[in-house]
SETI-104928 format. One record per residue (C-alpha): residue in three letters; z, y, x. Coordinates in steps of 0.02 Angstrom, whole numbers, padded with zeros to 5 digits, always signed. Layout:
ALAZYX;...
% end
This chain:
UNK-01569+07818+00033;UNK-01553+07849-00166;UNK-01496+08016-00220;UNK-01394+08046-00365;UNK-01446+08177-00488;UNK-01321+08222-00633;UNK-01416+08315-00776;UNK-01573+08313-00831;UNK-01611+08491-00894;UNK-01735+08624-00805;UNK-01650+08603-00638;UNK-01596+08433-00638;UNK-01774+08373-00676;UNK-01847+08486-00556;UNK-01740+08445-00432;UNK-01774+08250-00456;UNK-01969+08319-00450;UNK-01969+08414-00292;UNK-01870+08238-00192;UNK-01962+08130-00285;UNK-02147+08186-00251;UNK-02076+08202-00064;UNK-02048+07995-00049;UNK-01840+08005-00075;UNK-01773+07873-00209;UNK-01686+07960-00363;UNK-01565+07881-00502;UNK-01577+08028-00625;UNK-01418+08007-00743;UNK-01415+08070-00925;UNK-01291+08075-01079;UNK-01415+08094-01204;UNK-01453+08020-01330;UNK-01264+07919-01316;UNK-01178+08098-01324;UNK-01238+08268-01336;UNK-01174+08441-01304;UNK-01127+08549-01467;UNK-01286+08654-01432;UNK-01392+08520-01385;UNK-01498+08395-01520;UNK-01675+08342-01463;UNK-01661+08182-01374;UNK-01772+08253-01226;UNK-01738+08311-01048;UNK-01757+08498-00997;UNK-01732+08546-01193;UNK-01739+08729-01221;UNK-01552+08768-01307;UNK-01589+08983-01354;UNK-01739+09053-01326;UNK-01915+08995-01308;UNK-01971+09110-01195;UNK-01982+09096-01021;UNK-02001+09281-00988;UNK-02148+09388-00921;UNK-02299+09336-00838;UNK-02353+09487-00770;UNK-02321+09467-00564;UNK-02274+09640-00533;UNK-02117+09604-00647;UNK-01962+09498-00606;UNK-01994+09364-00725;UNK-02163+09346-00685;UNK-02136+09350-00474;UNK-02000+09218-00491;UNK-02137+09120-00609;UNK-02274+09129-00449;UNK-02167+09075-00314;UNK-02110+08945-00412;UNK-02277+08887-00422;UNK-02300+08868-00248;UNK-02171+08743-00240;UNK-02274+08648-00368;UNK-02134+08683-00524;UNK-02121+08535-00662;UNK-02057+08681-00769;UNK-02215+08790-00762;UNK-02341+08643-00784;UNK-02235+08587-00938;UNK-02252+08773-00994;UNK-02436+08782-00959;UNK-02450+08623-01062;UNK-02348+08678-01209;UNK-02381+08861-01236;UNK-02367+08994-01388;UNK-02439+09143-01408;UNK-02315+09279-01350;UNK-02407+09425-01318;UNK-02354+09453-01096;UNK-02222+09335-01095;UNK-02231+09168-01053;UNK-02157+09068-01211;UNK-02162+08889-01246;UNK-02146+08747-01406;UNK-01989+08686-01376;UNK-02010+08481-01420;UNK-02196+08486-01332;UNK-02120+08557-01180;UNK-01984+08438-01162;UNK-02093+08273-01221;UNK-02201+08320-01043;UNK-02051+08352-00958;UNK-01981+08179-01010;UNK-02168+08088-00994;UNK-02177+08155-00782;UNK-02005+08120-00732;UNK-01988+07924-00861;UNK-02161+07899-00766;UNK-02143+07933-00573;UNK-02114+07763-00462;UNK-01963+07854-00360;UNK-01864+07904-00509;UNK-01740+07790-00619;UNK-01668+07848-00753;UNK-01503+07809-00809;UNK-01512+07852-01013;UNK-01354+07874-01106;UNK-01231+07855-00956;UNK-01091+07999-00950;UNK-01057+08027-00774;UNK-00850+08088-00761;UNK-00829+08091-00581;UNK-00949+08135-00432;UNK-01042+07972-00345;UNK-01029+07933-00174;UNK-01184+07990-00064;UNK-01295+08140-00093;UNK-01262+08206-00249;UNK-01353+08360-00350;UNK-01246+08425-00493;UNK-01363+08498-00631;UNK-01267+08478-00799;UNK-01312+08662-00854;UNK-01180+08783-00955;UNK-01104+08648-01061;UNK-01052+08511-00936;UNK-00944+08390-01013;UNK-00780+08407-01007;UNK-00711+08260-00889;UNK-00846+08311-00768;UNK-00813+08467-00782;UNK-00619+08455-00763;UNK-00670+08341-00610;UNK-00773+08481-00522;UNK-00625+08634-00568;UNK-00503+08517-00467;UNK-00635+08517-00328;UNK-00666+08681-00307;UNK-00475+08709-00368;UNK-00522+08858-00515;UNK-00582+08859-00699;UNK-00758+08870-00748;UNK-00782+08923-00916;UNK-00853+09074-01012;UNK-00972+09083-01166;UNK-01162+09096-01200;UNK-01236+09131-01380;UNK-01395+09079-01466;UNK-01500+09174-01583;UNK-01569+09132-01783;UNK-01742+09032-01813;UNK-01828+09067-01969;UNK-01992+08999-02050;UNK-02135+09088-02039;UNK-02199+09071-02222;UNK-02023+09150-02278;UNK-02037+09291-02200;UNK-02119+09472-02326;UNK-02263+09536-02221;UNK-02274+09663-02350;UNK-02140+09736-02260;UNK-02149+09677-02081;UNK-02297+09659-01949;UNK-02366+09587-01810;UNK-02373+09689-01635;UNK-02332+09681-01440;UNK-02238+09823-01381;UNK-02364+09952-01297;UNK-02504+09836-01377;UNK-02466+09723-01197;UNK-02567+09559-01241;UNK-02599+09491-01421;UNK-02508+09530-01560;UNK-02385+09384-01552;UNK-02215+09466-01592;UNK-02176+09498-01791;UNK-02092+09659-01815;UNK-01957+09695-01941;UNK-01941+09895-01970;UNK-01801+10001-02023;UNK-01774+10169-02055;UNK-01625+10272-02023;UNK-01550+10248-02191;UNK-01576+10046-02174;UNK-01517+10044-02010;UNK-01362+10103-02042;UNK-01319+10010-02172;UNK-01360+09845-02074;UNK-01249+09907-01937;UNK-01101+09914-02051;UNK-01139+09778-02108;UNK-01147+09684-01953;UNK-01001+09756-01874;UNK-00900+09706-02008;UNK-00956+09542-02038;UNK-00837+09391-02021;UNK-00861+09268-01852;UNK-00845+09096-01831;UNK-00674+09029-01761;UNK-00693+08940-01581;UNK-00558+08809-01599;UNK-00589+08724-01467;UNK-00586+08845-01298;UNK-00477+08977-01238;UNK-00500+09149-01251;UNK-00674+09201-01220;UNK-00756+09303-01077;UNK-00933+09362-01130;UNK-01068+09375-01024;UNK-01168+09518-01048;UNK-01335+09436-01024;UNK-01285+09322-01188;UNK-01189+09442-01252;UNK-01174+09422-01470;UNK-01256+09557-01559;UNK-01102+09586-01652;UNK-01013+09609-01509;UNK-01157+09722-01419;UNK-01158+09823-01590;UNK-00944+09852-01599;UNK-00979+09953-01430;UNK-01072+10124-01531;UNK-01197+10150-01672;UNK-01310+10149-01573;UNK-01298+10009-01456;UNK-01426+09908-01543;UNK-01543+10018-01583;UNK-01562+10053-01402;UNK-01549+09866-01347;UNK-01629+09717-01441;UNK-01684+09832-01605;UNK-01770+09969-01494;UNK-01925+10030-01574;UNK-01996+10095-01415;UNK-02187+10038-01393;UNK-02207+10010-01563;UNK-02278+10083-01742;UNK-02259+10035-01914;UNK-02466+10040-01968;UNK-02390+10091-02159;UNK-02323+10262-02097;UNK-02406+10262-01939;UNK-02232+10326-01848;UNK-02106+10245-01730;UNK-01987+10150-01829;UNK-01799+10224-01849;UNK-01766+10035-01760;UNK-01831+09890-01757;UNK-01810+09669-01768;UNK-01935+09563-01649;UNK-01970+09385-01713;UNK-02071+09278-01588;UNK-02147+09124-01626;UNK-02043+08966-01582;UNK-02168+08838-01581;UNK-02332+08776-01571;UNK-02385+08786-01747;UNK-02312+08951-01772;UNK-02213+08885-01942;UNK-02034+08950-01839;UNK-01990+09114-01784;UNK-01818+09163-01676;UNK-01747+09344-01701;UNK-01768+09402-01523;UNK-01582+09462-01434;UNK-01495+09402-01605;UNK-01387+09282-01520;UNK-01220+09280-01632;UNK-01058+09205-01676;UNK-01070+09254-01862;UNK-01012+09141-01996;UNK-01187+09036-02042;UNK-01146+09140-02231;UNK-01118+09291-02151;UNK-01278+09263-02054;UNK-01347+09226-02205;UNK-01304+09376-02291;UNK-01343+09498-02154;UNK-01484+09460-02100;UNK-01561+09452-02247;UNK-01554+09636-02254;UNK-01685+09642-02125;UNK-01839+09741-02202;UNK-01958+09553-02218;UNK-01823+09441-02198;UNK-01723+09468-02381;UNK-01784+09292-02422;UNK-01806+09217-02244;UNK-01773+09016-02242;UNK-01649+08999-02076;UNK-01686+08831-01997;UNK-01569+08864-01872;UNK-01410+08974-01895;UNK-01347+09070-01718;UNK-01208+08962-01617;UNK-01099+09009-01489;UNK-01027+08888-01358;UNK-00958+08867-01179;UNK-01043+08922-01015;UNK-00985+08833-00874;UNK-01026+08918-00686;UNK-00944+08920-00508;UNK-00867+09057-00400;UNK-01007+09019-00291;UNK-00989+09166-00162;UNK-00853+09047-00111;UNK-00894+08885-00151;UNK-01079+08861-00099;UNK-01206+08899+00036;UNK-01379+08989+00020;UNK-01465+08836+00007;UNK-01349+08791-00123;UNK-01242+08656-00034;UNK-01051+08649-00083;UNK-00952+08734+00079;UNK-00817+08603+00102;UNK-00932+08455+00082;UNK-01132+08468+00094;UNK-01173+08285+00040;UNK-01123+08377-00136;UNK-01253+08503-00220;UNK-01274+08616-00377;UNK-01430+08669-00473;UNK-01453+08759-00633;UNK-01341+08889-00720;UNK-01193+08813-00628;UNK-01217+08899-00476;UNK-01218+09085-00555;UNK-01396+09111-00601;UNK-01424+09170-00784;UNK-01592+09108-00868;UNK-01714+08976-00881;UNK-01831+08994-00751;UNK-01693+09044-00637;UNK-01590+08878-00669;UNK-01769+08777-00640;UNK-01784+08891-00448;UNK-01625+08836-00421;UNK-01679+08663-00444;UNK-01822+08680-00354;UNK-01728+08715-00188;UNK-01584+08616-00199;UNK-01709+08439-00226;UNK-01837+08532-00072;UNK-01677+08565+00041;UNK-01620+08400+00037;UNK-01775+08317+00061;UNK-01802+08425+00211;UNK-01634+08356+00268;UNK-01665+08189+00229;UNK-01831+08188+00329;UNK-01728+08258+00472;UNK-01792+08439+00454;UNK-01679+08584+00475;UNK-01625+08674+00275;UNK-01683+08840+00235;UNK-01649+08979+00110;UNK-01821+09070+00063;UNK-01823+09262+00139;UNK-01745+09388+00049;UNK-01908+09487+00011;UNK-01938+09340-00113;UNK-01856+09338-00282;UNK-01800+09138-00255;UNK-01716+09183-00089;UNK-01637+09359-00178;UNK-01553+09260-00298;UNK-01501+09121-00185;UNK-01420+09262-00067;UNK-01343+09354-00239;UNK-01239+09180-00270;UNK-01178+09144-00097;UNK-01134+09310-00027;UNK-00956+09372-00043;UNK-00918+09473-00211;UNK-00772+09494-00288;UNK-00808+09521-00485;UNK-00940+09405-00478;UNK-01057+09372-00636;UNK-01202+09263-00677;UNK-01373+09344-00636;UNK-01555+09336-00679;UNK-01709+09397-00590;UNK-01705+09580-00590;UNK-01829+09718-00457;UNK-01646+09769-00415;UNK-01600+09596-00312;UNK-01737+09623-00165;UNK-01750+09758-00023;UNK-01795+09912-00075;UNK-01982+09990-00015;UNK-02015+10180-00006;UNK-02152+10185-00139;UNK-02160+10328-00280;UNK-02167+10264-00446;UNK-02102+10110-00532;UNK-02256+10012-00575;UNK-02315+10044-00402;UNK-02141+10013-00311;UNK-02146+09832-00409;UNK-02337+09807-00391;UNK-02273+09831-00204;UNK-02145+09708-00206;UNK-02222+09580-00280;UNK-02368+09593-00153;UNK-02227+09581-00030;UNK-02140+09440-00087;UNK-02289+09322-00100;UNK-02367+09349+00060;UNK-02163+09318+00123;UNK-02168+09147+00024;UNK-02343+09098+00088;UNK-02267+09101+00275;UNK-02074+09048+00236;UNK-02195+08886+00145;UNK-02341+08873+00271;UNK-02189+08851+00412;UNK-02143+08682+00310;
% end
């Protein structure tokens, strides 16, 4: 039997991985390079659309947990990482194009996969079917699946500036990790009070770009616009994506009033992305604003901010903990689709969706990881019953809760937990 696999981002590639490297035949089908998504523009699978960083790596963090059990499955993702990483001081960031070329080289190369380039699929195929076309799923297929599960789909999702390196005045700007965690990756952009505040008016004044064609918008907050985060209070910012906390300018030798993260983008370190700067600002007004950044008054921008559509289910009532659509299980969704929120989170999702349906295919009985394990958390977060429900990333907050003082030590504890619970749950395959 051939499985059909529509979408070949993080989850769609890793669910074609996980079935393929278990025997099961997989026609992987792709739009690119015939049509591509308004955020989308490298003709590669699993290409990186915001951010390249994949979070964390410590273990005793959410990021980094997710990251290990992931591994145990044998993740495409994380060996593409490990292949194509940039310094990011404790987090686990990657450049984007070499990332997606070994992405594209392991899934064009295995025997059990065939790849169908350039083919738009509009309508689901007959047989087992994994749906994996991410937040922008085009819209035929996406009307297709709203009249399936009988509901819209659609909210929005931002993504942040990318400057060159060489443009940016480090004269004025420097390089440190917050708390001095790891190497010095991250290039820091300090204001003081008086700077601050005119960048905020600035910024909360500044004109946005019109989004002719969707509806109104519903922002989520994980993507939420800094211009939109900023509108909420003065100082909104200042304690979100510009807080100085863990950090000191070495010219005064005092925690800046606030403060702008760059982190490298690629490889090479010639590009740099303003970290939590994802925006819907006119690329002038970007322009303009920005540039009164302390170190970025004459920053190059290869890459102005976008915003664009987010497409996800109301899976509490559409899908099953191992990820199986309720009123027909021959149908599955991976990826941001079912409700998670972030990269490595879409790619889990992937994960178990392609190993669930091998199981099944090999006549073995599906199963959800435990929920002492951040895969099997966020697995039980999308299916169980909720109301008001929201995308969600990996977050301490998701698993059962341990009687241990302190933080470090409660997630140190956790952690602990949740491996040795994935080692059996896996060992039991």
């Amino acid at each position: 039997m051939k499985v059909s696999i529509i979408g070949a981002g993080l989850a769609g590639c890793e669910a074609a991985w996980q079935l393929a490297q278990k025997g099961v035949r997989v026609a992987l089908y792709e739009m690119k390079p015939q049509k591509y998504t308004p955020a989308h523009s490298y003709a590669g699978f699993a290409e990186l659309v915001c951010s390249n960083s994949l979070k964390a790596m410590r273990t005793a963090s959410a990021a980094g947990l997710l990251k290990e059990e992931m591994r145990r499955f044998g993740s495409l993702t994380l060996a593409a990482a490990d292949a194509s990483a940039v310094g990011a001081g404790g987090a686990l960031a990657v450049d984007r194009e070499r990332f997606s070329d070994f992405v594209t080289g392991q899934i064009r190369a295995h025997e059990n996969i065939t790849v169908h380039d350039g083919q738009e699929v509009t309508r689901l195929p007959e047989g087992e079917v994994i749906v994996a076309t991410g937040p922008l799923t085009s819209d035929m297929l996406s009307a297709a699946i709203s009249d399936l599960c009988g509901e819209p789909l659609s909210f929005y999702d931002a993504a942040a500036p990318i400057v060159e390196a060489d443009s940016i005045d480090l004269d004025r700007a420097f390089f440190a990790a917050r708390y001095d965690r790891g190497d010095a990756d991250y290039i820091n952009c300090p204001m003081n009070r008086e700077e601050y505040e005119a960048f905020y008016e600035a910024l909360i004044h500044a004109q946005t770009a019109k989004l002719h064609a969707f509806d109104k918008p519903n922002v989520y907050e994980g993507c939420m616009p800094v211009e939109v985060l900023a509108r909420r209070g003065t100082d909104s910012i200042r304690y979100g994506p510009m807080k100085p906390v863990g950090l000191r300018d070495p010219r005064t030798g005092h925690r800046p009033w606030a403060v702008v993260q760059l982190r490298r983008d690629n490889a090479a370190g010639t590009l740099y992305n303003l970290v939590g700067f994802q925006t819907n600002l006119l690329f002038s007004e970007q322009k303009r604003v920005f540039s009164m950044i302390p170190g970025l008054e004459h920053a190059r921008f290869m890459r102005y901010g976008v915003m664009h559509r987010n497409t996800f289910l109301n899976s509490p009532r559409l899908l099953s903990e191992t990820l199986c659509l309720r009123k027909d299980e021959r149908i599955r969704f991976a990826g941001q689709m079912t409700g998670v929120e972030g990269y490595m989170e879409s790619a889990m999702t992937g994960i178990l969706a392609g190993w669930n349906l091998a199981r099944r295919l090999h006549g073995q009985a599906e199963k959800a990881p435990p929920e002492d394990t951040m895969c099997g958390a966020l697995c039980r977060y999308v299916a169980s019953p909720n109301k008001d429900f929201q995308p969600m990333g990996a977050n301490m907050g998701l698993l059962p809760p341990a009687a241990v003082r302190g933080k470090q030590e409660r997630y140190a504890f956790l952690a602990c937990r949740a491996l040795e619970s994935m080692e059996r749950f896996l060992a039991d395959d």
